[in-house]
C-alpha positions in Angstrom: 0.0 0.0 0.0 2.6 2.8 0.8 4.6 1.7 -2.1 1.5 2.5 -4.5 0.7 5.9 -2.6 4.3 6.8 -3.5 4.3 6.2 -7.1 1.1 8.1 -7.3 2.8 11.3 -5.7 5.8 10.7 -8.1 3.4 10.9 -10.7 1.4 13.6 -9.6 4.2 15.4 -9.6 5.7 15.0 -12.8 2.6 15.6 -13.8 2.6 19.0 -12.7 5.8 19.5 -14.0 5.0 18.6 -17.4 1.8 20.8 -17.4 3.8 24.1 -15.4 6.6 23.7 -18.5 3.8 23.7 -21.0 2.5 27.0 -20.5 6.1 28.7 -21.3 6.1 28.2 -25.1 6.7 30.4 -27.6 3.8 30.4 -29.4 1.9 31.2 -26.5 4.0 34.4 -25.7 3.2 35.8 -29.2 -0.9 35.1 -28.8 0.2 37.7 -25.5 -0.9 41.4 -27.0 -0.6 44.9 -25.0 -4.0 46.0 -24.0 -5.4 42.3 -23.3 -7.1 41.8 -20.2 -5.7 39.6 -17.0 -8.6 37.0 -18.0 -7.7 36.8 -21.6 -4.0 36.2 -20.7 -5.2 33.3 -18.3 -7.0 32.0 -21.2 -3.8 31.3 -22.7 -1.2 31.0 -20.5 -3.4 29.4 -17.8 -2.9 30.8 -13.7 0.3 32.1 -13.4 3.1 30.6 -10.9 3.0 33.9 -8.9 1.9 37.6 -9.1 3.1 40.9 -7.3 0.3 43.9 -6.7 1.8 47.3 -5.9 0.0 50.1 -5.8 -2.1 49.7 -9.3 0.6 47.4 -10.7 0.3 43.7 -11.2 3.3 41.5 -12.5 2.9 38.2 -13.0 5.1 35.5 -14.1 4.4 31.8 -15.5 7.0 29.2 -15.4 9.9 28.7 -14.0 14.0 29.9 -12.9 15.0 28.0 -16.4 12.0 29.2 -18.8 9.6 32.2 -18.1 6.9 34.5 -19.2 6.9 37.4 -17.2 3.5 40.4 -17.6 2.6 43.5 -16.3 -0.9 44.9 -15.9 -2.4 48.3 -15.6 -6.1 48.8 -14.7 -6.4 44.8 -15.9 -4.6 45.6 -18.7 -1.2 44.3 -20.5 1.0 47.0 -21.0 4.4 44.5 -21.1 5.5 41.4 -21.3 8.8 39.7 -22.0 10.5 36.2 -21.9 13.1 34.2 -20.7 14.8 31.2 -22.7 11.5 30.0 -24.1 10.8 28.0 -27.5 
């Protein structure tokens, strides 16, 4: 029994993985436009790995220390976005 409930975290876990990396492509950075809303970017990107709110502004970044997709938000809107070692 323990044996099984460990391979099912292992896989659980890779699973994760596997979908977290998926998000950080690069075709999914170009569908990302200035003036989208927060809602449409998690359309494509999915939720993001973390976001920071300060005063008005919201950055939010998907992926991960190796790969990223990193946008900002005004009023709900995209006004930048840049990448980090995507394809």
């Amino acid at each position: 029994m323990y044996l099984s409930l460990t391979r099912i975290a292992l896989i659980v876990a890779v699973a994760l993985s596997v979908l977290a990396c998926s998000k950080v492509t690069a075709d999914k950075y170009a569908k990302i436009k200035a003036g989208q809303s927060y809602s449409e970017v998690i359309e494509v990107l999915g939720r993001p790995a973390r976001c920071d709110d300060i005063a008005g502004f919201r950055s939010c970044s998907w992926g991960d220390e190796r790969s990223s997709i990193t946008v900002s938000f005004v009023g709900d809107k995209v006004i930048l976005h840049s990448a980090t070692n995507i394809r």
